[in-house]
N, C-alpha and C positions, 0 to 999 in steps of 0.2 A: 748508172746515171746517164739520161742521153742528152745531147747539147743538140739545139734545134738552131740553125741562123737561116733567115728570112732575109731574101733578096730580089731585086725586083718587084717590088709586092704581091710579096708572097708567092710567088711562079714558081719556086723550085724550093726543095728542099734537101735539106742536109744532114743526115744524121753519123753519128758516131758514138762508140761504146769498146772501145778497142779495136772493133772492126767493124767493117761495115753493114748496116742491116738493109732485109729489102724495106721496099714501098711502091706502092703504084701511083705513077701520077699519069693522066691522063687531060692533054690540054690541047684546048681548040681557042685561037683565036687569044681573047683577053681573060676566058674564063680558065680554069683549073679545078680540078676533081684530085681531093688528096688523100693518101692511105691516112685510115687513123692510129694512133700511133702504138704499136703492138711491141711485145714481148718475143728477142728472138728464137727462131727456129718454132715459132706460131704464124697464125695467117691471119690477117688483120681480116675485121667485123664485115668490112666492106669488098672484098674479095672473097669471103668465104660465103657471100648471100648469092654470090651471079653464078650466073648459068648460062652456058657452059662453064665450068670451074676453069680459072686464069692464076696465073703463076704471078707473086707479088715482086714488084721491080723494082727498080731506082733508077728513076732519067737525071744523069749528071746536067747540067745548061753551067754554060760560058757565065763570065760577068756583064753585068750590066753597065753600059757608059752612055753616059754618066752614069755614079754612081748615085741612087735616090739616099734621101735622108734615114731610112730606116733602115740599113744595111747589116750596121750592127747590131740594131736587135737582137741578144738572146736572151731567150727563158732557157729554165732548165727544170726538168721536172723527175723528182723521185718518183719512178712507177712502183720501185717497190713499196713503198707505204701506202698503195692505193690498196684498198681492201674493202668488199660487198657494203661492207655493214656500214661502214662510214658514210657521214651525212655531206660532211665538207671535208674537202684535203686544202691543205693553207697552200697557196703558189710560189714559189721559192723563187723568186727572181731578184734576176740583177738591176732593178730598176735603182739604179740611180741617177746623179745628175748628168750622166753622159750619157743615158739610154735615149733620147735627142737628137745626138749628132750636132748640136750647135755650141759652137767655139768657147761660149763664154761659161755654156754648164759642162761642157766635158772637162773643162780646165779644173772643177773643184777638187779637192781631195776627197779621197770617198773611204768607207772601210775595205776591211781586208775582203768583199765580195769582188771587188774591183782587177786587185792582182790574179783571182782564179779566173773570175770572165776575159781576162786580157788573153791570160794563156790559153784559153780554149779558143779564143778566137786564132791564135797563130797558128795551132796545132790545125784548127780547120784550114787554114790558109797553105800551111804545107802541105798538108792533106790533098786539096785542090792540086795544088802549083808544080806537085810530081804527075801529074796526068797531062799536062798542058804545056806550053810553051814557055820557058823560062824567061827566054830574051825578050818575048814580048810584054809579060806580065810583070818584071821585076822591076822594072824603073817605075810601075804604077803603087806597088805596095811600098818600095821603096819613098814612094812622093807621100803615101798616105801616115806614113810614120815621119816622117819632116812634120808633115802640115800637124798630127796630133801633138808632136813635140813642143811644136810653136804655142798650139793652143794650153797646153797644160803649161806652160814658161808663162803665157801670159796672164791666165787666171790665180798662177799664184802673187804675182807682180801686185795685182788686184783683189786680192781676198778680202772678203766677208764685203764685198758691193752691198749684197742684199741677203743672200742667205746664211746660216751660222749652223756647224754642227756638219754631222755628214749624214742627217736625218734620225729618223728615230727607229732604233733597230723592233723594238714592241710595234709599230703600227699595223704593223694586219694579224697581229696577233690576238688582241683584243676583235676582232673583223675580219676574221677569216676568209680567202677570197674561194669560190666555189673552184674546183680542179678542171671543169667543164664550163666555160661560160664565161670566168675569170671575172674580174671586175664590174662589169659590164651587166653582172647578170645582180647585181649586188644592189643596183643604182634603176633599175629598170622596172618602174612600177606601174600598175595599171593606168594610174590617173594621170601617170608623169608627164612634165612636157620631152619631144624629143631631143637627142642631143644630135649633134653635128657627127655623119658619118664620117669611117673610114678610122685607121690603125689609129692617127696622132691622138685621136678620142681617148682611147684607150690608154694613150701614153702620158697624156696628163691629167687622167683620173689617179693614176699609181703615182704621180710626180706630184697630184696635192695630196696626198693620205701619207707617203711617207718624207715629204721635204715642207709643203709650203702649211701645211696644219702646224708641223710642230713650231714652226716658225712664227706660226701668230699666238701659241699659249706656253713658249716655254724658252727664257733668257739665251740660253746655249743651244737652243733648236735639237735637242735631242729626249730625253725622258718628258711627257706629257703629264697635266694633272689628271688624277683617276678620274672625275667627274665629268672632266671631257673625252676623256678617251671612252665611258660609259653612257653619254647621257646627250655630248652634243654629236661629236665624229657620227655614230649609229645615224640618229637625224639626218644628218649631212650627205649619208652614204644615200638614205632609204627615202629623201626627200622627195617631192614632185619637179620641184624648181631648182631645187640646189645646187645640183650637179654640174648645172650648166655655167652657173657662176667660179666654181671650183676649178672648170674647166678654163675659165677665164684668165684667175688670178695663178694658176700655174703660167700661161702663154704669158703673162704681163712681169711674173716673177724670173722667169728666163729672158725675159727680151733688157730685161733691166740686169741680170747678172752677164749678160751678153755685152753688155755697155750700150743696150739703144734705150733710145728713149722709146717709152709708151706710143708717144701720139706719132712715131718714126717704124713703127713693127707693121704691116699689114695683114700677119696672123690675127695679132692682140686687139686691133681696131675692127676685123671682120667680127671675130668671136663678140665682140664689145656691142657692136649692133646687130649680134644674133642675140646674147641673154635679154638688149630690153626688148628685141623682140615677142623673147617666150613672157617676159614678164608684163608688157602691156596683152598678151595672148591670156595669160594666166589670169588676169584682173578683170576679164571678163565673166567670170563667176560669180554667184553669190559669194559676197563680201563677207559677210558673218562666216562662211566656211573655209577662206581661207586668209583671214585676217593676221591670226597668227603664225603661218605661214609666210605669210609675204614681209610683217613685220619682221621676224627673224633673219629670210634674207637679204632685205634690206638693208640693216644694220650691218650686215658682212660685207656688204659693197660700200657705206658710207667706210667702214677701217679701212677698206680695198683704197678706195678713191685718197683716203687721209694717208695711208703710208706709201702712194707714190708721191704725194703731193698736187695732186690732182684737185685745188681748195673747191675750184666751183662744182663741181658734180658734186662733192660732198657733202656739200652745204645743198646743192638740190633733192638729193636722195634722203638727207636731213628734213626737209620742209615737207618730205610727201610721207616720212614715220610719222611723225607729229601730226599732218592730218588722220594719220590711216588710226592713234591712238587716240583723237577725236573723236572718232567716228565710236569709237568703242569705251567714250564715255569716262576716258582715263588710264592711266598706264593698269589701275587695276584688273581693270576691264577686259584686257588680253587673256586671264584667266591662267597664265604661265611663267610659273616660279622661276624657270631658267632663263627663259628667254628675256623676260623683266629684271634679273641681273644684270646680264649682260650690258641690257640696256641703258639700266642707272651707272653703271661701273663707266661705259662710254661716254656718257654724259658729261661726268666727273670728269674724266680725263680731259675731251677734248675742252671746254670751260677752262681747266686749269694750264692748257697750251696755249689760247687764244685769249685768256687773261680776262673771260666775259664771264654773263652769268649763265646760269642752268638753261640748256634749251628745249629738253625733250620736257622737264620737269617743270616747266617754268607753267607754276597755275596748277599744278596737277597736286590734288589732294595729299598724292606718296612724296610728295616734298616736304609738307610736314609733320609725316613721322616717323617718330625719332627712333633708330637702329639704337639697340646698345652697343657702348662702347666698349670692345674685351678689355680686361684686367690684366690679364696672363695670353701669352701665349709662346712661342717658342723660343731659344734667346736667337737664335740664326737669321729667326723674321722682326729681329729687333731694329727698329727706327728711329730718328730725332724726331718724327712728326706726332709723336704718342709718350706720355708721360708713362715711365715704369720704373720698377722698386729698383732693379739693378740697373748700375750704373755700368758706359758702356767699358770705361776702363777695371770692371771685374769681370767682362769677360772675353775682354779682347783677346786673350790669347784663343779662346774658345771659336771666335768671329776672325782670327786669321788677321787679324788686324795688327798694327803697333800701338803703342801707349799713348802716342802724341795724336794717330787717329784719332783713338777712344776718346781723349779729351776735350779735340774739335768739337766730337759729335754729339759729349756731353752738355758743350756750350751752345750749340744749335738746338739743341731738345731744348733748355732753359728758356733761350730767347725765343719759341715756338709756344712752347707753355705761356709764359707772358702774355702775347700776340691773343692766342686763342683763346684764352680767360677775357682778356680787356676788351674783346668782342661786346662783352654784355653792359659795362662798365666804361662808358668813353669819356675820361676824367682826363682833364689836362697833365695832370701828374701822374697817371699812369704812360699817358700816351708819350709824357719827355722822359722816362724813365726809362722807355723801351727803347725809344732811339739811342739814348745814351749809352745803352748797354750794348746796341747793334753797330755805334760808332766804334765802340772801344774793340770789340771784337773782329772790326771791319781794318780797323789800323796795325792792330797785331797781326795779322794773318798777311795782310798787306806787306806789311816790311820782314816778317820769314818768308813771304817770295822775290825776294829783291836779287837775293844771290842767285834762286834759282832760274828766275826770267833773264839770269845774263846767257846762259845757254837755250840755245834752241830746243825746242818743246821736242821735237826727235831724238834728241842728243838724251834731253833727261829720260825719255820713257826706254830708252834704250839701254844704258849705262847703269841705270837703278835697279833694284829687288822687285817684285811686285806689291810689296807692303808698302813701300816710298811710293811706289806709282798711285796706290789706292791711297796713300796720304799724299800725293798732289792733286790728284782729284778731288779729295775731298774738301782739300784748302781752297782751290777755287772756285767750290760750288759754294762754300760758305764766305768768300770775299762777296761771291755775285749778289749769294742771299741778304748779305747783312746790309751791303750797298741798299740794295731796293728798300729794306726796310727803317735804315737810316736815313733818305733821302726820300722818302715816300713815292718813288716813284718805282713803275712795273719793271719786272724786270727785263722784257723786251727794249726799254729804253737802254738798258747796258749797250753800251758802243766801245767798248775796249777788244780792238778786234783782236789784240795779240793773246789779250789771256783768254778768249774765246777760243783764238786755235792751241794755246797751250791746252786747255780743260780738254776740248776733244782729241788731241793729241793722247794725254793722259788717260783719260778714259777708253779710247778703243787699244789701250797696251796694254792692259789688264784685261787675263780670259774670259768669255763670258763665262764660261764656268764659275770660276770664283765667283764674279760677279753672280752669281746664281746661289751660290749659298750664303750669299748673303743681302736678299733680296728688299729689306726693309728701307735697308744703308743705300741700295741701288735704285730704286723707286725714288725717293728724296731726291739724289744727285740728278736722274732724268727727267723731276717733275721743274728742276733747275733749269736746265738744259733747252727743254722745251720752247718755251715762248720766243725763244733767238734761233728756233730753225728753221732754215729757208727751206726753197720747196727744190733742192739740190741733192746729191747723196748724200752728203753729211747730215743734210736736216732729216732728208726719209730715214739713215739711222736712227736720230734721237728720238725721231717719233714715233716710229717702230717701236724701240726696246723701251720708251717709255710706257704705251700703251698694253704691250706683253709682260711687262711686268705687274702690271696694272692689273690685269687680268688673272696672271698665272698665282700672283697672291688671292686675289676674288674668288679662283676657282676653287684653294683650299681653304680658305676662311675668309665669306665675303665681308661679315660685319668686321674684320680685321682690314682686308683691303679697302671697303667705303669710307672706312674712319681716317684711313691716311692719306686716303685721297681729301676729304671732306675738310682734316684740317689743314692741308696746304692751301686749300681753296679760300679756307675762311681766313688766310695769314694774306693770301691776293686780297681780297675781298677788305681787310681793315688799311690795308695799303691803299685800296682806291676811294674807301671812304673818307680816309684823315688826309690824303693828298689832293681829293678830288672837291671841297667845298665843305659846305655845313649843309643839315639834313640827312636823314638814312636813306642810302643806298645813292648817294652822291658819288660822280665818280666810275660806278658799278656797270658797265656799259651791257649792251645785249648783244648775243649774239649777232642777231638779225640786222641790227645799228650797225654794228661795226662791220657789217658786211656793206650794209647798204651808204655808208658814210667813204666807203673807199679806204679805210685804215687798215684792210685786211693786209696779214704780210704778203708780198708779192707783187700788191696791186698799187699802182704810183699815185700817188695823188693829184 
């Protein structure tokens, strides 16, 4: 195995393999000429063509000071698995979140790749530091492990900001990165637009394919669904435009787990007016050829814009899909099965965060028809938003759950069922039957939290099991829920700020993991959570995990996933008709309205 670290950009190099190998570097000025990287007691490609024949070296060079940001960089590459016949060799790197150098990703916890790339960097350092001057060089390496110390102190002080997981150990596995060319050559296509030169390029294309993908389709940011890992990821890598977006939303997911704000990064705002750049570059094409193109990235930047909290851009990059599926005569009209999920799945979600009606769909033919609804599906993808033969207290042992969970949840399925029947059927007696039964449900839940709101919401998520913690979340998604529907009002009106911070107290003390196996019961509690999120970090969590869960159900079973989105929507949806007047769809506000009337959350009136 030989450990490569790059310094300076890239001016010098280093190798090691128990001892030292040659190489030739040859530099004039800013440029460098570098041996290619050979097998020892052989003679690299590049010394072996010149003439007169030259003997292969290794020019040691000083450090650089300052230190630049890519210092640490290292790959590390099995040459012995390279072999003639092979088409691709997979790049075994240590890309994680410290391969940056910035404070707030090298802080994350990473896997076990972490401890070996540490130790190969100090082995290189000692390496160094016996040929050179100690007393000069030690108070420097000395400062550089203070300052790392601090930073990993502080990123755990702050965990899960924004990212969750310590990536996905599959992502280039399904994607295999070419051994020659790496990433770069993966992403590089004829028609593509260009990406912004030089290493950092390089460094968050690997920083979206193994940290921020898994992060927008899978609860615990680690294992992906196969249909994304086949169907969209490939797309994303081989796209014209894509990449450059990719490249974005890594710089804006770092500048946020860093602690800065978006619109306070001057990476994240340059790259920000390079993609629309390629993308009004990009639109200058016939339209018909790259419609669904554009629609597809598009969409990736309206969830980019929604989960920092970014409302207005998103709601603009929202109004130019809608026209662009105008254009094209209706969502059917895209002509692509994926891309057209994705799209409805999104719709659903952000509606049922903002409490409005359908936007992309609104008028479009594929709004009214009708997806079947599953019968059967898994019990672990089991929900209250879907009527099913088992009840959830036969299998809550199975769901990880306690008894008095399972029972909540059986009583939210109940009063949901009600709800979403009495849609069709708006009968005084149905409609006081349901409040009544959301009252009664609303006051018991109510006073079993009485003891436990005398303790601070840290004290209980701390001191309890995990099973107590997922039944105090769950208690207070169903206080929030039965409120809203006992009072007919939305439940963005909830103003009870303390059991707001209890509920997200409770719910980020529970693993995502768990929360991942059981993803039906998790969906429900964040479609809760939603309409009360500010455009803060707590809110960019809820809207995040609501929206990835949203999806990561869609991608294994979407007529599973739109039906649970579909009936929380239609449970909003009888809430704004029976609180909001007489006549259908009284109440029911638009999107567009609610932007344009100032009621957006955020926006003061």
């Amino acid at each position: 195995m030989i450990v490569i670290e790059y310094q300076s950009k890239c001016n010098w190099l280093r190798a090691l393999d128990g001892e030292k190998l040659n190489a030739n570097v040859v530099m004039r000025n800013s440029f460098s000429i570098i041996c290619i990287i050979r097998q020892p007691e052989t003679q690299c490609v590049n010394c072996s063509r010149r003439f007169p024949p030259v003997e292969c070296t290794i020019v040691q060079l000083g450090p650089c000071l300052p230190k630049p940001v890519y210092e640490t960089q290292v790959l590390t590459f099995d040459l012995s698995s390279l072999s003639p016949k092979s088409e691709k060799q997979t790049e075994v790197t240590s890309h994680g979140p410290c391969v940056t150098s910035l404070p707030g990703i090298a802080s994350l916890k990473l896997p076990g790749r972490l401890p070996v790339r540490n130790r190969c960097r100090e082995q290189i350092r000692s390496r160094y530091l016996e040929g050179h001057d100690h007393a000069r060089l030690g108070g420097d390496c000395c400062k550089d492990n203070r300052e790392e110390e601090r930073a990993v102190s502080k990123g755990q002080a702050r965990a899960n900001l924004f990212l969750d997981g310590d990536g996905d150990p599959q992502a280039f596995f399904h994607n295999g990165i070419a051994s020659i060319g790496g990433i770069l050559t993966e992403v590089t296509t004829l028609h593509g637009m260009p990406l912004p030169e030089g290493p950092r390029t390089t460094e968050l294309l690997h920083f979206y394919v193994h940290f921020v993908a898994p992060n927008m389709v899978s609860i615990d940011g680690r294992s992906q669904p196969p249909v994304f890992l086949k169907e969209v990821l490939p797309w994303m890598l081989q796209s014209p435009l894509f990449p450059n977006i990719g490249i974005l939303m890594s710089s804006m997911t770092q500048s946020l787990e860093r602690g800065t704000e978006v619109a306070k990064s001057p990476e994240s705002l340059a790259l920000k007016s390079w993609v629309l750049s390629m993308i009004a570059d990009y639109m200058r094409r016939p339209f018909d050829a790259i419609a669904v193109e554009m629609v597809r990235c598009i969409v990736n930047l309206v969830v980019m814009e929604w989960f920092w909290g970014a409302d207005e851009s998103m709601f603009a990059h929202m109004r130019g899909i809608k026209r662009m599926i105008k254009l094209r005569k209706g969502m059917r009209g895209l002509r692509d099965i994926v891309g057209e999920s994705i799209i409805i799945l999104t719709d659903y979600e952000i509606a049922c965060a903002f409490e409005t009606d359908l936007y992309w769909l609104e008028n479009d033919p594929a709004r009214d028809e009708e997806i079947p609804v599953p019968t059967t599906w898994p019990d672990c993808y089991d929900s209250p938003l879907l009527a099913s033969a088992p009840r959830f207290e036969s299998i809550a042992e199975k769901l990880g759950i306690c008894g008095a969970t399972a029972k909540i949840l059986d009583d939210v399925r109940f009063l949901t069922d009600s709800v979403t029947s009495a849609s069709a059927m708006a009968s005084a007696a149905s409609k006081s039957k349901i409040r009544s039964t959301a009252s009664w449900l609303y006051d018991k839940l109510r006073e079993q939290g009485t003891a436990t709101a005398a303790r601070r919401p840290t004290q209980v998520a701390s001191s309890s099991s995990e099973k107590e913690r997922i039944l105090e979340t769950v208690r207070i998604a169903t206080v929030i829920y039965s409120w809203s529907i006992k009072s007919l009002r939305q439940i963005s009106r909830f103003d009870d700020a303390e059991m707001l911070q209890a509920a997200y107290a409770s719910l980020t003390s529970v693993s995502m993991t768990t929360w991942k196996g059981i993803p039906g019961i998790f969906l429900w509690v964040m479609l809760v959570a939603a309409p009360n999120a500010a455009a803060d970090a707590k809110g960019r969590f809820v809207r995040r995990k609501m929206a990835v869960t949203g999806l990561s159900i869609g991608f294994e079973d979407f007529a599973l996933g739109i039906s649970y989105l579909k009936a929380f929507w239609g449970v909003q949806r009888w809430i704004a008709r029976e609180g909001g007047g007489e006549g259908e769809g009284a109440g029911v506000q638009r999107l567009e309205d609610k932007w344009s009337f100032g009621s957006w959350p955020g926006v003061s009136v």
